[in-house]
C-alpha positions in Angstrom: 0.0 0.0 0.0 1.3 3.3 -0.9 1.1 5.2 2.6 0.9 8.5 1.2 -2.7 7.5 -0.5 -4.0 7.2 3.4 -5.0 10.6 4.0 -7.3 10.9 1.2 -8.7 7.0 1.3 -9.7 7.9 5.1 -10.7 11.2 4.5 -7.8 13.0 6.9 -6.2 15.2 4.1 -7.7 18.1 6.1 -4.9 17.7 9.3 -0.9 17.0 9.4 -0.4 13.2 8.8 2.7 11.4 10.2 3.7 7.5 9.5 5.2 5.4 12.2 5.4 2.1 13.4 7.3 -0.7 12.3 6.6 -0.4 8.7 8.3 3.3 8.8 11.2 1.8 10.3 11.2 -1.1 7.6 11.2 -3.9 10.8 7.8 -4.8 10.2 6.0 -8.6 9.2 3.7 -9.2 6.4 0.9 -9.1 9.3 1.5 -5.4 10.6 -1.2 -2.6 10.4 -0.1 0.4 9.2 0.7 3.2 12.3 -0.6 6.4 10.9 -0.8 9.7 13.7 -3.4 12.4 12.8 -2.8 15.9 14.8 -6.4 17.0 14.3 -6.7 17.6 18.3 -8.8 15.0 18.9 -7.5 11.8 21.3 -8.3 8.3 21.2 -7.6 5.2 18.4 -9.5 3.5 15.6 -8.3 0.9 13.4 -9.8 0.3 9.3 -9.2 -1.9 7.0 -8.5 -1.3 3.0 -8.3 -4.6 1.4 -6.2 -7.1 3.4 -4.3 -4.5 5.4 -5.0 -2.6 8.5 -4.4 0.9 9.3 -4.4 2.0 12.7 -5.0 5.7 13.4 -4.1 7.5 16.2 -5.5 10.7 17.5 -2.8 13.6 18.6 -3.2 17.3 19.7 0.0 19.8 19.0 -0.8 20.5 22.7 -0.1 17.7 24.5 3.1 18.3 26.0 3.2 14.9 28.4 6.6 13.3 28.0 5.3 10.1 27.6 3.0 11.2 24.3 6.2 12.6 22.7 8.5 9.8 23.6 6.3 8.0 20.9 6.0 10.6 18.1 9.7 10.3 18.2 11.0 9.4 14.1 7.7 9.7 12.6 7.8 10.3 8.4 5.7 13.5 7.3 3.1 12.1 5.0 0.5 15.5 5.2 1.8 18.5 6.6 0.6 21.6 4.6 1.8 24.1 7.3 4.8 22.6 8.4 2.8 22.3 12.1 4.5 18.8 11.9 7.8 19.3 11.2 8.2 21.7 13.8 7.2 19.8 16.7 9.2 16.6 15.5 12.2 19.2 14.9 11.5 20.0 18.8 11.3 16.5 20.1 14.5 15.1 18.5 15.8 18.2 20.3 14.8 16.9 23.4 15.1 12.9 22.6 17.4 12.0 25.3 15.1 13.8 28.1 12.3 12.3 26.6 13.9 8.8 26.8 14.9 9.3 30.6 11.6 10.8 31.1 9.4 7.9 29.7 11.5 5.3 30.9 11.2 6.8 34.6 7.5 6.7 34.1 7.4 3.0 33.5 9.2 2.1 35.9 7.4 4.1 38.9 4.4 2.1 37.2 6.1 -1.0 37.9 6.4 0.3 41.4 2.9 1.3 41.3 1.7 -2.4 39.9 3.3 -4.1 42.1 2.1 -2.4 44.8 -1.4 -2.7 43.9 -0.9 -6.6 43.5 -0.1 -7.0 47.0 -2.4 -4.8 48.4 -4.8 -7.2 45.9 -3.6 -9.9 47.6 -4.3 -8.3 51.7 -8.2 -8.4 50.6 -8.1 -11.5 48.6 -8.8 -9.7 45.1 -8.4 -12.3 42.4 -7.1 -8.9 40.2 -3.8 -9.4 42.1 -1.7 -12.0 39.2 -3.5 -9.0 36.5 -1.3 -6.1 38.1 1.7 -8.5 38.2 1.8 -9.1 34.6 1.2 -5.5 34.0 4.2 -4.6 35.9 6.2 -7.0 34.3 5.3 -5.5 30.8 6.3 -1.9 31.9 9.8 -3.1 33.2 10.2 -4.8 29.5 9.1 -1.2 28.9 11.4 0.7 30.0 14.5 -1.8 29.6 13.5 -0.8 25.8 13.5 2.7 26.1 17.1 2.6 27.6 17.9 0.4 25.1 17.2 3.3 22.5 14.1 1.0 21.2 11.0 1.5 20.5 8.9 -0.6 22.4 6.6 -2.7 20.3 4.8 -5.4 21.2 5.2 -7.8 17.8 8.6 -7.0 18.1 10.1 -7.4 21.3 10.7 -10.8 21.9 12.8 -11.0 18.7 14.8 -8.0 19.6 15.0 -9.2 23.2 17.2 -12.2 21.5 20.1 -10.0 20.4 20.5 -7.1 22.8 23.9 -7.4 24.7 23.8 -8.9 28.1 24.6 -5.7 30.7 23.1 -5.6 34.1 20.3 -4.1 33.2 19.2 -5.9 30.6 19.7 -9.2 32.6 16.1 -8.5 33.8 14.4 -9.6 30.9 15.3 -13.0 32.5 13.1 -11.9 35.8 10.4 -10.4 33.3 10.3 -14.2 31.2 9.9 -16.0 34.4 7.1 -14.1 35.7 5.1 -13.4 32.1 5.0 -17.7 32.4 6.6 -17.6 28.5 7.4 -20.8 28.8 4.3 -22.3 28.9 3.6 -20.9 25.2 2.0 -23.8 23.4 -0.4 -23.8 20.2 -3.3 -25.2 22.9 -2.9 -22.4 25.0 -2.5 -19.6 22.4 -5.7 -20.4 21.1 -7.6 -19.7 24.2 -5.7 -16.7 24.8 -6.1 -15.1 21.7 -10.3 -15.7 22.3 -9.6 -13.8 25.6 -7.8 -11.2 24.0 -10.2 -10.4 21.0 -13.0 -10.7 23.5 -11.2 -8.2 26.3 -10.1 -5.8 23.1 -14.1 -5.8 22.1 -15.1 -4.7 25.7 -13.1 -1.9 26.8 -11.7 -0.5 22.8 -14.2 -1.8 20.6 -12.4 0.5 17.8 -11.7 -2.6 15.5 -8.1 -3.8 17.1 -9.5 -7.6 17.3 -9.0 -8.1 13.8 -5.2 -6.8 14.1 -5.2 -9.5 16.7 -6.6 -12.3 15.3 -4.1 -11.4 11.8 -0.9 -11.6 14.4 -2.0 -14.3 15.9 -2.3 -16.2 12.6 0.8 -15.2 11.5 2.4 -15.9 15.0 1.3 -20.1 15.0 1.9 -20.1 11.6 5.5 -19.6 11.5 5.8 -21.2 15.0 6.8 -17.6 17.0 4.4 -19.1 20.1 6.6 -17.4 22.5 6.7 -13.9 20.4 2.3 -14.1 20.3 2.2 -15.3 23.8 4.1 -11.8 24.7 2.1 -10.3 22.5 -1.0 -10.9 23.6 -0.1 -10.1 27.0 0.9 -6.8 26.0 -2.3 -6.1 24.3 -4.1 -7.3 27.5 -2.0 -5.0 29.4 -2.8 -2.0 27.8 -6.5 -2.5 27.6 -6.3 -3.1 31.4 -4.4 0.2 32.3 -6.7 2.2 30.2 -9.9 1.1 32.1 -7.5 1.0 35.8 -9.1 3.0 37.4 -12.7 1.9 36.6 -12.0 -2.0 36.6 -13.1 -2.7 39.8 -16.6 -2.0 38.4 -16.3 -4.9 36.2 -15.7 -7.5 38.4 -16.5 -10.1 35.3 -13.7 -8.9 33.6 -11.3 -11.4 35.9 -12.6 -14.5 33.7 -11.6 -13.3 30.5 -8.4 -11.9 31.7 -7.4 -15.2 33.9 -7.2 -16.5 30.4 -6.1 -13.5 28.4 -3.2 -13.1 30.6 -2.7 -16.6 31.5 -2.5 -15.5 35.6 -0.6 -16.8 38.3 -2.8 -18.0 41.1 -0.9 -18.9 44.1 -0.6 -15.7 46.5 2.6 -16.8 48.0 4.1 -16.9 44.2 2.5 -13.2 43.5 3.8 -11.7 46.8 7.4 -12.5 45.8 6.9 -11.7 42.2 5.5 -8.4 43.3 9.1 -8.4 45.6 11.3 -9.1 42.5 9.6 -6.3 40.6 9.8 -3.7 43.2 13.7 -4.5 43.9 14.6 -4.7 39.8 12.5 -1.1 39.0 14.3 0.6 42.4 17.6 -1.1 41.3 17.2 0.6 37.9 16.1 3.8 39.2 18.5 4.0 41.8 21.5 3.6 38.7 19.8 6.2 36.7 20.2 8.7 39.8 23.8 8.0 39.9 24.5 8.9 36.4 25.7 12.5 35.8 
């Protein structure tokens, strides 16, 4: 598909257009959507389809000035940018890239602080939500390994670019992040179910079309036998539909069923407490090393 056709096939010729993703960066497999950003002011996702590919737009304002938002604009391509709006702000970010790197990786990993946290207060009153925060913290210490890693953290990648980074200290943790994710136990049995979770779970708190994204990676996962690269995929997905809702989840009580499967959750307490332990200790350590550096 000739990306520069996008605008005017989705109607969003009107607004500055970037490309990104890891089709812009030329990393991408035959199953990847297209990653197209629209600065039109709005906020929010929705994903189309134009014969067998899949575009997934994403909503921007020039406004937003949150680190974490421009950590991910970073290396965009200009596909529509009539006023050079754009440009500008990208020009202004690459400025700024190595704040921006420090900034968003200190952000994930106060969340794994945060996650971890919440799993063992999850665990004081017996909420069965507790193994859900632990994968979620696990997923933004992966996170932030990535980012100071100078990577782009993306989901369909990362276990494949996990396999050749250079073994330092920090990036020894990815051992502590495969133990507790349960990779392992990737099999084409238990995929199947997860992938049913995940669709379902995607339908109930984005319903913007993502499922069928899914369900193409997943395909294209078994079929070239990558079950531990869709196993952390779908985990990732599941993550990020859970901390979008976080703070409203409790009032879906139902959602514990799906995600038992979705994110294929540890059930012993005892096993959560100290994962929750081994988190804490590995974001601190991390933290604690970026404060020493000048």
């Amino acid at each position: 598909m000739d990306v520069k056709q996008i605008p005017n096939l989705l109607s969003l010729s009107d607004h500055p257009v970037g490309f990104g993703g890891c089709r812009n960066d030329g990393t991408h497999f035959e199953c990847c959507e297209y990653d197209i950003i629209i600065m039109d002011e709005q906020s929010g996702e929705s994903v189309h389809k134009i014969a067998d590919d899949y575009i997934r737009i994403r909503h921007h304002s020039f406004d937003d000035s949150n680190s974490d938002t421009l950590y991910h604009l970073q290396d965009l391509s200009i596909v529509n940018d009539n006023q050079w709006k754009l440009r500008m702000l990208l020009s202004k970010i690459k400025e700024k890239k190595e704040q921006l790197t420090m900034s968003y990786a200190r952000s994930c990993l106060v969340d794994v602080g945060i996650l971890a946290n919440k799993a063992k207060d999850s665990l004081k009153i017996q909420n069965p939500f507790a193994g859900i925060w632990i994968k979620c913290a696990s997923y933004s210490l992966a996170d932030a390994i990535f980012c100071l890693n100078q990577k782009r953290p993306s989901p369909t990648h990362m276990m494949e670019i996990m396999r050749d980074m250079k073994t330092d200290k920090i990036n020894q943790k990815f051992s502590i992040i495969h133990q507790i994710l349960g990779i392992e136990r990737s099999s084409t049995s238990l995929l199947s179910r997860m992938v049913k979770s995940t669709i379902g779970f995607s339908d109930m708190t984005e319903n913007n079309g993502n499922s069928g994204i899914i369900q193409k990676k997943y395909e294209y996962f078994v079929a070239n036998s990558l079950l531990s690269d869709c196993y952390f995929y779908l985990g990732y997905v599941n993550r990020n539909n859970v901390i979008k809702i976080r703070n409203q989840i409790h009032k879906n009580p139902e959602f514990i069923h799906v995600l038992k499967v979705g994110l294929d959750i540890e059930n012993d307490p005892t096993v959560i407490d100290n994962q929750a332990t081994i988190l804490m200790q590995s974001a601190n350590e991390i933290l604690g090393n970026l404060k020493a550096q000048p």
